[in-house]
C-alpha positions in Angstrom: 19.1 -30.3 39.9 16.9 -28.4 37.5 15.8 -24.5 38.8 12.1 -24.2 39.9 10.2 -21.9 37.4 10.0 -18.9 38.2 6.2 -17.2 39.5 7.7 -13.7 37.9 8.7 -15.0 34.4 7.4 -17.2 31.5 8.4 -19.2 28.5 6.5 -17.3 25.4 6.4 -17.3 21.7 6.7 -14.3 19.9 5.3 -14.4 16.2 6.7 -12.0 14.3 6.7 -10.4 10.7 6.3 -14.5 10.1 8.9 -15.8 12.3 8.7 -17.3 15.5 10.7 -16.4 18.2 10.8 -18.3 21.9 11.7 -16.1 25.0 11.8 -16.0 28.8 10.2 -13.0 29.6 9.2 -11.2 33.0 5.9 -10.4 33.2 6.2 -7.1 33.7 8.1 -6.8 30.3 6.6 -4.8 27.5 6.0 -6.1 24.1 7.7 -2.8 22.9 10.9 -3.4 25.0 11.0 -7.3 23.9 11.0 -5.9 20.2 13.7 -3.6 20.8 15.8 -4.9 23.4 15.7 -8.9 23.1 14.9 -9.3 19.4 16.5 -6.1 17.7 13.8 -4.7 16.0 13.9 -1.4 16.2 12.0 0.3 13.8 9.2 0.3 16.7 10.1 3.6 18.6 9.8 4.4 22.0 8.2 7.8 22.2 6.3 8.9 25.6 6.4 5.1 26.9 2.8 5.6 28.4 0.5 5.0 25.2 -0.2 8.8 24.1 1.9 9.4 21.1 1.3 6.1 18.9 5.2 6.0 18.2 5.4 2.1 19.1 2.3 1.4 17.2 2.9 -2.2 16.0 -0.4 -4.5 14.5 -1.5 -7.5 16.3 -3.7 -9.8 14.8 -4.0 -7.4 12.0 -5.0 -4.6 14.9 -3.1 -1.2 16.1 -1.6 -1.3 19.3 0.7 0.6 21.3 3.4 -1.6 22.3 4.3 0.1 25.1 1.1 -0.7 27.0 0.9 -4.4 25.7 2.7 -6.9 28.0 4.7 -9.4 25.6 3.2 -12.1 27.9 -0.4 -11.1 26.3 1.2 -11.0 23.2 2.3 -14.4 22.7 1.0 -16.5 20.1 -0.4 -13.8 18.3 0.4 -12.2 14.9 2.3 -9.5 15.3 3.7 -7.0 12.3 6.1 -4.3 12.4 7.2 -1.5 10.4 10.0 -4.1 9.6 7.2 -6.7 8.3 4.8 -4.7 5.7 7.1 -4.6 3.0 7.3 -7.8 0.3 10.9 -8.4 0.0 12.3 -5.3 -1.5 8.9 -4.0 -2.5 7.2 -1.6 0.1 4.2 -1.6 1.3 1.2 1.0 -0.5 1.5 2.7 3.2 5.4 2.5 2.8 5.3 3.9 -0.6 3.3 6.7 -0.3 4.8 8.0 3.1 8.1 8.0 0.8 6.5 9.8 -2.1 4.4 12.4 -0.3 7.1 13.2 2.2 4.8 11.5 5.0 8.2 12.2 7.5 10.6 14.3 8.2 13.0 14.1 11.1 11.6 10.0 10.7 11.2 9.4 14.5 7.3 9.0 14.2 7.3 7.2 10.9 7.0 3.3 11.6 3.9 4.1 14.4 2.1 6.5 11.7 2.8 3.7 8.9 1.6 0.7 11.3 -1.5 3.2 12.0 -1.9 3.9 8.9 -2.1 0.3 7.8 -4.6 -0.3 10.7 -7.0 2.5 9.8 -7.6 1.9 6.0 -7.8 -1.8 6.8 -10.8 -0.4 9.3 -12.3 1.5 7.2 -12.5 -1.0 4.5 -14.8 -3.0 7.1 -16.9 -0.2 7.4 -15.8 1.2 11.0 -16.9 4.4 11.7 -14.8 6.7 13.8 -15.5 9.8 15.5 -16.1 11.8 12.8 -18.5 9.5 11.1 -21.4 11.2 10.6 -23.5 8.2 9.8 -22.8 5.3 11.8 -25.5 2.9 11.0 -24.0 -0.4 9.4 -26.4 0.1 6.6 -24.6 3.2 5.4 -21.4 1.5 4.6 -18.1 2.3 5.0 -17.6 6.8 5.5 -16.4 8.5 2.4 -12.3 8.8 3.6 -12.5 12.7 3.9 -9.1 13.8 5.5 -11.1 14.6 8.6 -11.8 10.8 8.6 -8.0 10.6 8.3 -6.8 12.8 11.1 -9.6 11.6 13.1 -8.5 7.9 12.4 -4.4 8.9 13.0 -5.1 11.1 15.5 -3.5 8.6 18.4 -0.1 9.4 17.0 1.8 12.1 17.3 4.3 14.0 14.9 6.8 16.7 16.7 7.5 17.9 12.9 4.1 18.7 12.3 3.9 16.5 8.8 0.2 16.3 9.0 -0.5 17.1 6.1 1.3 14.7 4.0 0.7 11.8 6.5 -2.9 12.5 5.5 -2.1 12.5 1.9 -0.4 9.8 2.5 -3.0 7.7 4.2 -5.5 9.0 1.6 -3.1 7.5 -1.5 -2.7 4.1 0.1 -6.5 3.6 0.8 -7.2 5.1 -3.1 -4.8 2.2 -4.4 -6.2 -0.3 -2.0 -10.0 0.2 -2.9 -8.6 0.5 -6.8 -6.7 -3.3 -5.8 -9.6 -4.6 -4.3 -12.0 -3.4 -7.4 -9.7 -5.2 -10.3 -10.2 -8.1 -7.6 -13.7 -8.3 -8.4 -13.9 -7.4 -11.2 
């Protein structure tokens, strides 16, 4: 005789970094703790578990979020991408790259949420979102010149205990320099 289902659990789909992956979840179960503790990936960190230090920042749907406030239930069916996802085989990611060259880390702990973030905000800027310290906001304007105020502004939901600021905005700066350059020989 089969089990009734359960009103506290579901069947969900997970897609991640391009794969698929079924699970019986209970609701109440993070998307941060199903990466790291049903699916082993865990490059996501678990920082302040409460959605201030950006640690677990993963993209979903191409969009920053903090893992640890995002139910895996909401999550399913969507795209999500990890720190463990962004590189193309064993070719990093521009984000990746210049985190490594620009010593964008140092104890490491912070690293995959600032590089997910990181991914996020240049890919927002690119559409032309303004942030807080945009001075003109109107559409017409275009995207904000990426002034490292735009940067810390733009990072400023994750949090580095090392205080590697400076070269996580270099960093960010250097991947969204080769990504305008990319998309320029695109048109061109």
């Amino acid at each position: 005789m089969a089990s009734a289902p359960s009103p506290n659990r579901s069947d969900i789909t997970l897609h991640i970094n391009g794969e698929k992956h079924p699970l019986t979840v209970d609701h109440r179960t993070t998307l941060l703790d199903a990466l790291r503790e049903r699916l082993d990936l865990t490059g996501t960190k678990k920082g302040c578990d409460q959605g201030q230090c950006g640690a677990c920042t993963v993209l979903i749907d191409g969009r920053r979020s903090v893992s640890c406030l995002q139910l895996a239930v909401a999550a399913d069916g969507r795209e999500i991408t990890t720190v463990e996802g962004l590189a193309d085989g064993d070719r990093l990611h521009p984000v990746q790259q210049a985190f490594l060259d620009l010593d964008g880390y140092q104890c490491g702990y912070c690293t995959p949420g600032q590089i997910c973030s990181a991914v996020g905000v240049i890919e927002e800027h690119a559409a032309g979102w303004p942030s807080a310290a945009t001075d003109d906001v109107r559409p017409e304007a275009g995207p904000p010149e990426l002034t490292p105020e735009e940067i810390r502004e733009r990072m400023s939901g994750n949090l580095c205990r090392c205080a590697a600021y400076v070269s996580i905005v270099d960093a960010v700066a250097r991947a969204a320099d080769e990504r305008a350059h990319d998309a320029e020989e695109a048109v061109a």
